[in-house]
DRENDO-1510 file (C-alpha; in Angstrom, 1 decimal, always signed):
<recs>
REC; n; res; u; v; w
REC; 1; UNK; -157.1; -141.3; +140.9 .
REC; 2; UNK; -155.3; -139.6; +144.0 .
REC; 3; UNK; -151.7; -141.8; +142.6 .
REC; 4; UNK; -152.3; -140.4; +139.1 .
REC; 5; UNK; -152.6; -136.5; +140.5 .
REC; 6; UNK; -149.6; -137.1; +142.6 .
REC; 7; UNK; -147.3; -138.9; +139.6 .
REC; 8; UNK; -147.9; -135.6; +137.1 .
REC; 9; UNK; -147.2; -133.3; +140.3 .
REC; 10; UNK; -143.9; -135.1; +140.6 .
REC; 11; UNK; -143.0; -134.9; +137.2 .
REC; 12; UNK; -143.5; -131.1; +137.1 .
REC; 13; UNK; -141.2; -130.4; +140.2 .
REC; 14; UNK; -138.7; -132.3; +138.7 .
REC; 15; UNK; -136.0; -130.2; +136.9 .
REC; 16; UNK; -135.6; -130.1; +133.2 .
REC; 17; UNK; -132.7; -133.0; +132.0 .
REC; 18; UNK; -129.8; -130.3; +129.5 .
REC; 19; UNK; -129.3; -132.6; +126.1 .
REC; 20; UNK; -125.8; -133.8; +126.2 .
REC; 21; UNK; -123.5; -131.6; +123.5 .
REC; 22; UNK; -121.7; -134.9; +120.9 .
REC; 23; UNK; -117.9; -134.7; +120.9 .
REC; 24; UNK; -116.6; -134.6; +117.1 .
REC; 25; UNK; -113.2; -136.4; +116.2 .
REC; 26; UNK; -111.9; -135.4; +112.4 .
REC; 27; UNK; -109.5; -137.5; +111.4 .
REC; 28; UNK; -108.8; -135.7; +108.6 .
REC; 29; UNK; -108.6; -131.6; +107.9 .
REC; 30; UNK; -111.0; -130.7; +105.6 .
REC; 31; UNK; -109.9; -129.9; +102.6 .
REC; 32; UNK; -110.9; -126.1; +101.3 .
REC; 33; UNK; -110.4; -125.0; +97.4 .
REC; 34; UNK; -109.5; -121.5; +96.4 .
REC; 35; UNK; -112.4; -121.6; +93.8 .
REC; 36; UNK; -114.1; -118.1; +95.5 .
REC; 37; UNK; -116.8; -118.4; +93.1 .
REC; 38; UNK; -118.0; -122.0; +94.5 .
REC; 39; UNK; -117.7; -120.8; +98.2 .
REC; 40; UNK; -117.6; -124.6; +98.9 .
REC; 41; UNK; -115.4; -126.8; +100.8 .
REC; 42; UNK; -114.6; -130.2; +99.7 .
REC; 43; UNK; -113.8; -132.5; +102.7 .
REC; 44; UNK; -111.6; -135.8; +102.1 .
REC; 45; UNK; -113.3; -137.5; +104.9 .
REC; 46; UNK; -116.4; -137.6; +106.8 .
REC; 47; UNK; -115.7; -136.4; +110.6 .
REC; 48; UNK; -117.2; -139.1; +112.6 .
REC; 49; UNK; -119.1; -138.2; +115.6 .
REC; 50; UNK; -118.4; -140.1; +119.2 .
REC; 51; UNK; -121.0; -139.6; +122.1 .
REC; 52; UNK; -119.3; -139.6; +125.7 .
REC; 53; UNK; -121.4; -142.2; +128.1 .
REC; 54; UNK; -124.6; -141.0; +130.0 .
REC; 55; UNK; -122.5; -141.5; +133.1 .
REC; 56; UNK; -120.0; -139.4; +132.3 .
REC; 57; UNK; -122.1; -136.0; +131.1 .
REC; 58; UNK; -123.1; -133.6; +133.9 .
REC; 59; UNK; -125.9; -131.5; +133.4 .
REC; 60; UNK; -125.2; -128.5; +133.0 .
REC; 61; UNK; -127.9; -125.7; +134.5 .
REC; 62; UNK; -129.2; -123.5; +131.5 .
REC; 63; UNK; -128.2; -119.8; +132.6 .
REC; 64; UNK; -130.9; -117.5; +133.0 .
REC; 65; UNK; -128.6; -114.8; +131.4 .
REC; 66; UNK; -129.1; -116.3; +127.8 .
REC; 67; UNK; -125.7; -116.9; +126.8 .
REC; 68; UNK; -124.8; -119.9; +124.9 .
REC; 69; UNK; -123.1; -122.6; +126.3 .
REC; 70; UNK; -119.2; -123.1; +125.6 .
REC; 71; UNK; -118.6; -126.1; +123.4 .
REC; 72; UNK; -116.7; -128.7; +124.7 .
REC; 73; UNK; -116.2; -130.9; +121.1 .
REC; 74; UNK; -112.7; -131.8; +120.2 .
REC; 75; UNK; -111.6; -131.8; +117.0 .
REC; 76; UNK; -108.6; -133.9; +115.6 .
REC; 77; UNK; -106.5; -131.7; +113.1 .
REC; 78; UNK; -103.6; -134.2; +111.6 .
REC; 79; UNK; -101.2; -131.9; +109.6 .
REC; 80; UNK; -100.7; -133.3; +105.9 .
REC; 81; UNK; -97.0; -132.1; +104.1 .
REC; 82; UNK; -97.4; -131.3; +100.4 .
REC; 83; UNK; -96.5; -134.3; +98.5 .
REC; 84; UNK; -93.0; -133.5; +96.3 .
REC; 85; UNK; -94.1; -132.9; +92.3 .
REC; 86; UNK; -92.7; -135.8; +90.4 .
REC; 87; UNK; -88.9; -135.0; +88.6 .
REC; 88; UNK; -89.6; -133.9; +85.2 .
REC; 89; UNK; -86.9; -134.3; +82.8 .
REC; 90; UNK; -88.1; -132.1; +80.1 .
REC; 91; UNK; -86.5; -128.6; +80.5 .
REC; 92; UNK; -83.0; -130.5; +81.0 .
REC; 93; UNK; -83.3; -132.5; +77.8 .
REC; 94; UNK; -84.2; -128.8; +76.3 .
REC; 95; UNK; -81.2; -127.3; +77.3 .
REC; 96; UNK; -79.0; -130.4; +76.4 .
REC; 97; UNK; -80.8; -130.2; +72.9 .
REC; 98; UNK; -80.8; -126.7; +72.4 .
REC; 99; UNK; -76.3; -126.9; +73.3 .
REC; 100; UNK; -76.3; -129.0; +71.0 .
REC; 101; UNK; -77.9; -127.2; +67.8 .
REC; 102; UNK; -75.9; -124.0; +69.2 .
REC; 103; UNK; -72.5; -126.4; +69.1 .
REC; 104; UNK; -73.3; -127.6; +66.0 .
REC; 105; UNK; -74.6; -123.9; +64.1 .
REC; 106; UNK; -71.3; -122.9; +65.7 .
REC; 107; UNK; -69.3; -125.8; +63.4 .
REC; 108; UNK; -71.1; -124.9; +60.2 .
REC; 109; UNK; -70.5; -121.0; +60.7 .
REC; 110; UNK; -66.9; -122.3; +60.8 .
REC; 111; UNK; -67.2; -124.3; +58.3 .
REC; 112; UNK; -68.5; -121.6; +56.6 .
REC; 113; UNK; -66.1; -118.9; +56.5 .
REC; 114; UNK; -63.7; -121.6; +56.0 .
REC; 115; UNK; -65.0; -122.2; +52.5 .
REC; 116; UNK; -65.5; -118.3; +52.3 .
REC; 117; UNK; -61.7; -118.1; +52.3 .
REC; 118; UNK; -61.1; -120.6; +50.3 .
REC; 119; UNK; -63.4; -118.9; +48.0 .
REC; 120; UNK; -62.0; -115.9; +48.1 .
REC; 121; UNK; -58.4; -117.0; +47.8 .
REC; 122; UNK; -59.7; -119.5; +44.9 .
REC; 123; UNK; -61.3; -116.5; +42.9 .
REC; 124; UNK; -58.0; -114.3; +43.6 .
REC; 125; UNK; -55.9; -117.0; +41.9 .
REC; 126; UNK; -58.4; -117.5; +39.2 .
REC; 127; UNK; -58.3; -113.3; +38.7 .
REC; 128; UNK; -54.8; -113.3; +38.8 .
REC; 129; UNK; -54.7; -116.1; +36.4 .
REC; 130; UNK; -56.9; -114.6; +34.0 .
REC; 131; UNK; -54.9; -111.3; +34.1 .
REC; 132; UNK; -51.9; -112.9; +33.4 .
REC; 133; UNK; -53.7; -114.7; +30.5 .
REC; 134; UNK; -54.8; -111.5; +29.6 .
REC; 135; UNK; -52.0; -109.6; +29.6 .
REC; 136; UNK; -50.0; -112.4; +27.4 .
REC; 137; UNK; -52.6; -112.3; +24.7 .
REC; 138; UNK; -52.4; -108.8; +24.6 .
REC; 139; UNK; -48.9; -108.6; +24.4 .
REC; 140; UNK; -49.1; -111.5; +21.4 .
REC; 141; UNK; -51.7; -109.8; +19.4 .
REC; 142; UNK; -50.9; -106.0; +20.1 .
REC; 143; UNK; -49.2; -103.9; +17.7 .
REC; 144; UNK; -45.9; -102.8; +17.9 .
REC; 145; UNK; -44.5; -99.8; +16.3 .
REC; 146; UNK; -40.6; -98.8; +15.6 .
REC; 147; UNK; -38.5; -97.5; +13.3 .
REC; 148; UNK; -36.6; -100.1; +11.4 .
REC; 149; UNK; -34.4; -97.9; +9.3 .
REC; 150; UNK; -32.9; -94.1; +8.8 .
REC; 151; UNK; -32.4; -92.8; +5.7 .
REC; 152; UNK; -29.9; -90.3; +4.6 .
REC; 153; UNK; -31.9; -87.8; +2.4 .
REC; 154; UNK; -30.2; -84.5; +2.7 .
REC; 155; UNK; -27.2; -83.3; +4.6 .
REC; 156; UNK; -25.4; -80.4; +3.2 .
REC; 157; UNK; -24.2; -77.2; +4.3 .
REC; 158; UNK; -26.9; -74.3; +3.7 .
REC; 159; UNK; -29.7; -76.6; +3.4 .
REC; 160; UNK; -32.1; -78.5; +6.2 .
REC; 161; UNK; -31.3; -81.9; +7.6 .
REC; 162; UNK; -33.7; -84.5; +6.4 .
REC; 163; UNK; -34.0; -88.3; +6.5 .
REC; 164; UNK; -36.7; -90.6; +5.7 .
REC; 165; UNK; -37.6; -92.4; +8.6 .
REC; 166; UNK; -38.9; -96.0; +7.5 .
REC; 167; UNK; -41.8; -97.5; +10.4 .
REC; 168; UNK; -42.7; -100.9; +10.8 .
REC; 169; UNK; -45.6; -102.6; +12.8 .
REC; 170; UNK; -44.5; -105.8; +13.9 .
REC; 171; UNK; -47.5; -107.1; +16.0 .
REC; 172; UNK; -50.6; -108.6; +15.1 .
REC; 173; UNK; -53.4; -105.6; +14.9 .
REC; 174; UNK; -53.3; -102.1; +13.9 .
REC; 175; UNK; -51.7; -99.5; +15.4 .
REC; 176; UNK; -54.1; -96.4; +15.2 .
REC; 177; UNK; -53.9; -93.0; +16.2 .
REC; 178; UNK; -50.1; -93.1; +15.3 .
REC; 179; UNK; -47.9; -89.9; +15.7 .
REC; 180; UNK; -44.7; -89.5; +14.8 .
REC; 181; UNK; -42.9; -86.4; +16.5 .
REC; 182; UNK; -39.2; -85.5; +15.4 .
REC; 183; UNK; -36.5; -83.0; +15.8 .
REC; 184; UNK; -32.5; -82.4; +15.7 .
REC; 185; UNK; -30.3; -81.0; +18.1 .
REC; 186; UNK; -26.7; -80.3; +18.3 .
REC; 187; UNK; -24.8; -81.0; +21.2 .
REC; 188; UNK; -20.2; -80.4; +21.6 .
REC; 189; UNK; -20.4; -82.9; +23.9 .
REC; 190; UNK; -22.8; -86.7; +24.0 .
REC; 191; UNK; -26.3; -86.3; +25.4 .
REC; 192; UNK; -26.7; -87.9; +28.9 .
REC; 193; UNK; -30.2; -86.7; +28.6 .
REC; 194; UNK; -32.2; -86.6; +25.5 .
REC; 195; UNK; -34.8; -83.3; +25.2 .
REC; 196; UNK; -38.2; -83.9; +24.0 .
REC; 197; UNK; -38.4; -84.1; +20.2 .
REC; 198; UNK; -39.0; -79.8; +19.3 .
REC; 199; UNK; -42.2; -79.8; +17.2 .
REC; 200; UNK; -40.6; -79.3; +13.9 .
REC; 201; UNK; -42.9; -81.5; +11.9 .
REC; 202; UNK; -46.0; -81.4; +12.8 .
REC; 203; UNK; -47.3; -84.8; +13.3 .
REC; 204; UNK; -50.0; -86.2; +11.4 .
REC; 205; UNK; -52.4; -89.4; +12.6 .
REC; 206; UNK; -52.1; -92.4; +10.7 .
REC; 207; UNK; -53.2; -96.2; +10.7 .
REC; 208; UNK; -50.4; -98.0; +11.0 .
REC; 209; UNK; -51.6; -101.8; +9.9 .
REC; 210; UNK; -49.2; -105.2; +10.5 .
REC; 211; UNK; -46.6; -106.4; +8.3 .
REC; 212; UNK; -46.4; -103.1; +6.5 .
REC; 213; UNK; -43.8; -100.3; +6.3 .
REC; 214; UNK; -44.2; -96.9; +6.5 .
REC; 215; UNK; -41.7; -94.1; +5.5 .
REC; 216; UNK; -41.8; -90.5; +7.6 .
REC; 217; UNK; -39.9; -87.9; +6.7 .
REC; 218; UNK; -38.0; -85.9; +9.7 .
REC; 219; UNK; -36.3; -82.3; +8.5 .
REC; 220; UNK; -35.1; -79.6; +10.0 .
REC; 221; UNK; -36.7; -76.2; +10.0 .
REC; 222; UNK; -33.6; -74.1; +9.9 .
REC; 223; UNK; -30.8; -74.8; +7.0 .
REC; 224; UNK; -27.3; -76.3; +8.4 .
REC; 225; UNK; -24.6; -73.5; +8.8 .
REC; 226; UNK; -21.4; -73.9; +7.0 .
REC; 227; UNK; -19.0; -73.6; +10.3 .
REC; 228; UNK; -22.0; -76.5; +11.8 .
REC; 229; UNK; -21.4; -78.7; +8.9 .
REC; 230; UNK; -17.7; -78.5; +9.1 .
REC; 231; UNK; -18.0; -79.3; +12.8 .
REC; 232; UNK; -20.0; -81.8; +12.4 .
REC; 233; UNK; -17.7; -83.8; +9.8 .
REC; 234; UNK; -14.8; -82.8; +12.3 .
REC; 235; UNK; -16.6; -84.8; +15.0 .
REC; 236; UNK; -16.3; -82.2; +17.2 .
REC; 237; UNK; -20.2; -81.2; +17.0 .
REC; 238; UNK; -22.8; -84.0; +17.6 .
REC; 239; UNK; -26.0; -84.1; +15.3 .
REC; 240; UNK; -28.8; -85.9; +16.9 .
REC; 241; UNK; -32.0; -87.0; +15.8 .
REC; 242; UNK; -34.8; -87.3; +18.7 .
REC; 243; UNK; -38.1; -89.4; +17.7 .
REC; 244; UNK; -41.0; -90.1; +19.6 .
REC; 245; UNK; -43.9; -92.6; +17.8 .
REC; 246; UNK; -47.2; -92.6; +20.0 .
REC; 247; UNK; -50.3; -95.2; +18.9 .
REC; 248; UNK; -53.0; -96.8; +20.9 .
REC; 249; UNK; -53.3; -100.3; +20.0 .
REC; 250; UNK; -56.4; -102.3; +19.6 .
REC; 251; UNK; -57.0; -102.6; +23.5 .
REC; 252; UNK; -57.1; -99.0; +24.2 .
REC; 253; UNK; -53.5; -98.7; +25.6 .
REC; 254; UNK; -51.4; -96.3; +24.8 .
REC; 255; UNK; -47.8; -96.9; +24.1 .
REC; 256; UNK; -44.8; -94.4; +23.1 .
REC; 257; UNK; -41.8; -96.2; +20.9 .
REC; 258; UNK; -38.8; -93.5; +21.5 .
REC; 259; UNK; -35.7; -92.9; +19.1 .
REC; 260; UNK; -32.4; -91.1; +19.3 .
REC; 261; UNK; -29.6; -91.4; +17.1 .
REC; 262; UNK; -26.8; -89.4; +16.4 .
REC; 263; UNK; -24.8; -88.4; +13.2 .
REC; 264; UNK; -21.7; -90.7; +11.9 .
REC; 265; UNK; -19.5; -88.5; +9.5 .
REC; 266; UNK; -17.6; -91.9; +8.9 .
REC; 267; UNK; -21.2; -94.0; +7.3 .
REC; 268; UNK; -22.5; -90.6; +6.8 .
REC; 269; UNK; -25.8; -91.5; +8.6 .
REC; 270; UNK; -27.5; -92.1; +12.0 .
REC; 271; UNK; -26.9; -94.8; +13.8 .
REC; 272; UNK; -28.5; -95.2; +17.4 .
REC; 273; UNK; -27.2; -93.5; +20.3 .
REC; 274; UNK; -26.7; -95.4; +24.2 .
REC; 275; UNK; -29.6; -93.6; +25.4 .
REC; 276; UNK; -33.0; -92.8; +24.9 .
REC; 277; UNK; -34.2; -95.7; +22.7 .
REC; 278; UNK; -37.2; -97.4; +24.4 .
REC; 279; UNK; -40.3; -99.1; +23.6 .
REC; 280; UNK; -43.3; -99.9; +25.9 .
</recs>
């Protein structure tokens, strides 16, 4: 009884034993996500824990002063680099592909406005070509008005100067809206000009159709003077006859078939003077 009193006496004098702190070796870092809604972190390895020997752990005496004791762990951190993203092809092959379509939209806008020209000259040849087509039927089937022959009618001193002017169309359609304007003038020397026909007659519209001949009469307004017509035979004062014949042919153009002749005291009619006999 006495050993058993002094054993639990011995056991309460002795001091208290301090638990001996583990030492923790990580191998690996913990890896943490950037999810802050989780709030987790996902380790790639379990950190496995390595207690030092009995002999080699000290006690430490527990302040009285409450503070906690430093830890003494150690921790293995092993810096992992970022593995390199594997090579992806696809935005080259995008840009090769995408030079290509541009190379090729380039060819056909060339090609393009290539054929454009070609168009353009193609259509310009086949304009021109139908004008000149045009412009030869018209000529072939237009009318065509002129005077084919003066008559002598009157000529004597004291009297007016008239002739019969015979007109002829000699195209293919009618000639319409046909005027006939005429006058004389007397000249001591030859015309190098030739004055619009004075409006003597007053011209009248007419329908001239193909094939057919018309007769006009031309006179003068004022009666030939004895000394004129003496002159006149003499040569020595000219007697001209101006004419002017205006039409529109079947195509809406216009045309103007001009006439001058001058007197002959040896045939005793007109005949046609150098100048001023044209026909469009």
């Amino acid at each position: 009884m006495t050993l058993l009193i002094l054993f639990f006496s011995a056991l309460q004098a002795s001091p208290p034993v301090q638990p001996i702190n583990p030492v923790i070796q990580n191998s690996e870092k913990p890896a943490v996500t950037n999810n802050a809604k989780e709030g987790e972190r996902t380790k790639t390895s379990l950190p496995v824990a390595v207690n030092r020997p009995a002999s080699t752990q000290q006690a430490q005496p527990q302040t009285q002063t409450g503070e906690t004791p430093s830890d003494n762990r150690v921790y293995k951190i092993e810096v992992v680099a970022q593995p390199k993203p594997p090579y992806d092809p696809l935005p080259l092959v995008s840009i090769i592909i995408n030079g290509v379509i541009a190379f090729a939209a380039f060819g056909t806008l060339c090609v393009l406005w290539k054929q454009t020209k070609a168009t353009e000259v193609a259509a310009g040849a086949a304009r021109d070509s139908a004008e000149h087509q045009r412009q030869a039927m018209v000529i072939e089937q237009r009318a065509w008005i002129g005077p084919k022959v003066i008559i002598m009618k009157t000529f004597q001193a004291g009297q007016n100067v008239e002739v019969l002017l015979a007109i002829t169309n000699s195209g293919k359609t009618p000639a319409l809206n046909a005027e006939v304007l005429t006058g004389f003038t007397k000249s001591a020397t030859p015309l190098t000009e030739i004055p619009e026909p004075l409006p003597d007659n007053p011209p009248t519209p007419a329908v001239y159709f193909p094939d057919q001949q018309y007769g006009v009469p031309a006179y003068s307004t004022a009666p030939l003077s004895q000394a004129d017509f003496d002159a006149i035979k003499a040569n020595t004062l000219l007697l001209y006859l101006v004419a002017h014949i205006r039409y529109t042919d079947i195509f809406r153009e216009s045309h103007n078939t001009k006439l001058c002749a001058v007197y002959d005291p040896v045939r005793n009619g007109f005949s046609a003077h150098g100048l001023g006999n044209t026909a469009d």
